[in-house]
N, C-alpha and C positions, 0 to 999 in steps of 0.2 A: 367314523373310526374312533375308537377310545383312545385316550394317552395317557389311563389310567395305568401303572405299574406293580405289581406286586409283590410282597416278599413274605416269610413266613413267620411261624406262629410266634405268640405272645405270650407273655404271663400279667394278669391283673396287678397293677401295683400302684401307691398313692400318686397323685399327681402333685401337681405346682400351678397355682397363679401366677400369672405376670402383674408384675409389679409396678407401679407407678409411674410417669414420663420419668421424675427426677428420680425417681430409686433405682432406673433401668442404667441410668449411663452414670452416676456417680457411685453408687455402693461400690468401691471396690474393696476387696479386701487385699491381702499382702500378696504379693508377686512370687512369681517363680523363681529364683537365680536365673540371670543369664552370664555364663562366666563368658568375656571377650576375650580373647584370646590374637596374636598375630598372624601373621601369614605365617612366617616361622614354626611358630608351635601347633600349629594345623596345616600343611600343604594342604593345598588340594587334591584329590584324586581324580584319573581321567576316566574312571569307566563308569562314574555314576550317572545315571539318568533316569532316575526314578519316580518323576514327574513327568506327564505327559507333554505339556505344554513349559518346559524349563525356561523364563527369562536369562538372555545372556550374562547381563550384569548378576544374578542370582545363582547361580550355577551351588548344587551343592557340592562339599568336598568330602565326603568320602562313601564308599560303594557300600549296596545294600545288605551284602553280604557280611557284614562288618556289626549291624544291628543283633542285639542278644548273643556277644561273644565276651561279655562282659565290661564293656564299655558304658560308660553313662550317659555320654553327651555327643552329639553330632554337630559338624560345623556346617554354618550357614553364613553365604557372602552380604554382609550388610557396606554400602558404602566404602567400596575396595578393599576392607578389611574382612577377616572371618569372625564368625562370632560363635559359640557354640551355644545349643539349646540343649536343655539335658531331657535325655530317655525316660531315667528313670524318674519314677512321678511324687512331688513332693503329698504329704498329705491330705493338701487343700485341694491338690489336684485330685488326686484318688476319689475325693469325696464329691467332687463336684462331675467328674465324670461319669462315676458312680448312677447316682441321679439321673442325669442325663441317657446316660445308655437305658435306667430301669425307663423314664420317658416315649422311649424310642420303641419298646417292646409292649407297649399297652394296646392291646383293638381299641377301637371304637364301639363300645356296648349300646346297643341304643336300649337296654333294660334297665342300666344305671342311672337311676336317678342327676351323679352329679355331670354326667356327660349330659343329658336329654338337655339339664339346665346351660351346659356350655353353649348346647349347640342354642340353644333359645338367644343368650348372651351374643353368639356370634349377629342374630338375624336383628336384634335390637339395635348393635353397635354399627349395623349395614344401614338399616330401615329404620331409624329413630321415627317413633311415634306411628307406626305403620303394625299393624295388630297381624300375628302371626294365628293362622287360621288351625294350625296341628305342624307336627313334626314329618308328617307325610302329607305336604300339599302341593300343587303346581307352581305356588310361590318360590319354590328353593329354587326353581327354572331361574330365576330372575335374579339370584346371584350367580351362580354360572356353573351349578350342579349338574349333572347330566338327566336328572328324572325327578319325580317325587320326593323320594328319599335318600338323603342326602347320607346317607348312614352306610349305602352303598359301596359310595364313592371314597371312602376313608381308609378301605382297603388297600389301598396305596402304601400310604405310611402312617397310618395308624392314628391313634387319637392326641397325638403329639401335634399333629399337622391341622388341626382344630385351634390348638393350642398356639400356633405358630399364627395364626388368622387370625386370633381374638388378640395377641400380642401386637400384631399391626395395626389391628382398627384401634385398640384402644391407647398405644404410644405414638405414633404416624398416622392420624385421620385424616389430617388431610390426603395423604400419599395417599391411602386407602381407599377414600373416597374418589378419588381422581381416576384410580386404574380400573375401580370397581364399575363405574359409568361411563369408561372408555372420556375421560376429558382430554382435549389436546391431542396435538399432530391432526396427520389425516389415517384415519381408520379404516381399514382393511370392508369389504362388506362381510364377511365370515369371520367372525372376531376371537379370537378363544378365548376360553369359557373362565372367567376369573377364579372361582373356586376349583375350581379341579385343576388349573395350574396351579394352584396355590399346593393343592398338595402332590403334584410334581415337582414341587420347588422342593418341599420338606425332603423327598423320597433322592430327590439328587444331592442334594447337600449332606445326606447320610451316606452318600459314597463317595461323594467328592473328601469328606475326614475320613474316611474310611475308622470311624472309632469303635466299630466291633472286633475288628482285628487283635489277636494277643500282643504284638509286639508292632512296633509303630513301621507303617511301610514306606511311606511320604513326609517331604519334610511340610506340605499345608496341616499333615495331621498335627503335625509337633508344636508346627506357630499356632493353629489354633489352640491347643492345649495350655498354650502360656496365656494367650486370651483370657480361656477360659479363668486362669487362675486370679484374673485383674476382675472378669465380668460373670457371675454366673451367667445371666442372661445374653453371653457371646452367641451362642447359637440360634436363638432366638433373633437377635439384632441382625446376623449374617442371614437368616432369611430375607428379614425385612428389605436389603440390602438388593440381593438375590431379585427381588419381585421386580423392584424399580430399575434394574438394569436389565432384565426381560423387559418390561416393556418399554424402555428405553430401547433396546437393538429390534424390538419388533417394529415399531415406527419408522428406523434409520433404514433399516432393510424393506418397508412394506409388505410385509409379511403377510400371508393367511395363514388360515387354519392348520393346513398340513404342511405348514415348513415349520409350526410349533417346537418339533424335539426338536430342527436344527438349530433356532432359536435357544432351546433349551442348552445344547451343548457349548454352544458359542459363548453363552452368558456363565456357564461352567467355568471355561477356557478365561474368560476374564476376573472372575472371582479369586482363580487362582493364583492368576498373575498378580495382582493388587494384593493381596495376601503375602507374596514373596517380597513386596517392591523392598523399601528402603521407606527406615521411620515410619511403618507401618507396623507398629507391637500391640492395637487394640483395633475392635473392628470399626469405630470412629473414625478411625486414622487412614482409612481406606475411601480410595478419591471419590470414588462413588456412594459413600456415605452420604455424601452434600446433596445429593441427589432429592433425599428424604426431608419433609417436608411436614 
């Protein structure tokens, strides 16, 4: 059974390296505003529920319907109090989403020279010192591709999600190397397949922001968006994140093969919540960070 996913077409555009352990979590650049605001000057409103999985103490305050009516900011419950995050997107933000959205729309070209090299880069930073026999060999089996060629399998989400692999192995190796060889707990005898979850992880976490959308419809879209504007590399690190609490609930649950999407949803379902909690404004700060290693 594949649990490959697909979405549509692309346009070619420049890519990004990921950046170094230490450039990845401290580059920030300047924040978004977050105006606080009281319970007073924000009630909350009772019909919103625009998150699938809403924590009680998180509850947002006002209805969706209320989004692009010319308001700039929505409130969000931090620590009994409301806080608002604003809609409309400051520059930094524009630019970095920007980016990211063109990231997200790239195929995977296996004609492109600088993808062929990524993909080379991914099997090095897997298999240090292990000589890669071509881009189409039985080898790719043995990270957890479904065939020969691995180029297949990217139709998922695209060559972001290559991108999102080579960001792991090379900021979190060890976490990388741990899930990549199935290390720790007790392991399933039908194990799923490290790389092609890998990019299931990418292709869920572009729904879970939902950041194609024109106007923002969730408030995880909104908090990651202020992320974004602390981290470029927020989306990148919420994968990383994303991996190791998959196979953190694969373990806790004993999971196989084919309970993988429920796996997948459940680890969605917790992303979210941790995203919403309290003192949770960069993806750091998210408990399951600690995780990463």
């Amino acid at each position: 059974m594949s649990i490959i996913k697909t979405q549509g077409s692309s346009a070619a555009i420049r890519t990004l390296s990921p950046p170094s352990p230490s450039s990845s979590t401290s580059s920030s650049s300047s924040s978004a505003p977050r105006c606080a605001h009281s319970h007073r000057s924000a009630p909350p409103h009772p019909h919103l529920h625009s998150h699938p999985h809403p924590p009680s103490d998180n509850a947002a305050c006002m209805a969706p319907n209320w989004i692009g009516k010319g308001l700039t900011c929505v409130c969000f419950k931090r620590k009994g109090t409301y806080e608002r995050i604003c809609i409309s997107l400051t520059p930094l933000q524009e630019e970095r989403l920007g980016r990211l959205k063109h990231r997200m729309k790239v195929y995977f070209d296996s004609s492109r020279p600088d993808h062929q090299e990524a993909l080379r880069a991914l099997w090095s930073a897997a298999f240090p010192g292990q000589e890669l026999h071509g881009l189409v060999s039985d080898q790719w089996k043995d990270m957890g591709w479904q065939g020969r060629d691995p180029s297949t399998d990217f139709r998922g989400a695209g060559f972001i999600s290559l991108e999102n692999l080579l960001f792991f192995a090379k900021n979190f190796t060890r976490s990388f190397e741990r899930l990549l060889t199935k290390q720790g707990g007790k392991r399933a005898a039908w194990e799923y397949p490290f790389a092609v979850a890998g990019v299931n992880i990418t292709f869920m976490i572009m729904q879970m922001l939902d950041l194609e959308a024109t106007k923002p419809r969730t408030f995880v879209r909104a908090v990651f968006l202020q992320m974004l504007s602390e981290n470029e590399w927020a989306f990148d690190l919420l994968y990383c994140v994303a991996f190791v609490v998959i196979d953190k609930q694969w373990l806790e649950r004993n999971a196989t093969y084919m309970e993988f999407n429920d796996v997948l949803k459940s680890t969605r379902a917790q992303l979210e919540r941790e995203l919403l909690m309290d003192d949770v404004y960069r993806i750091e700060d998210m408990p399951s960070y600690s995780l990463l290693c």
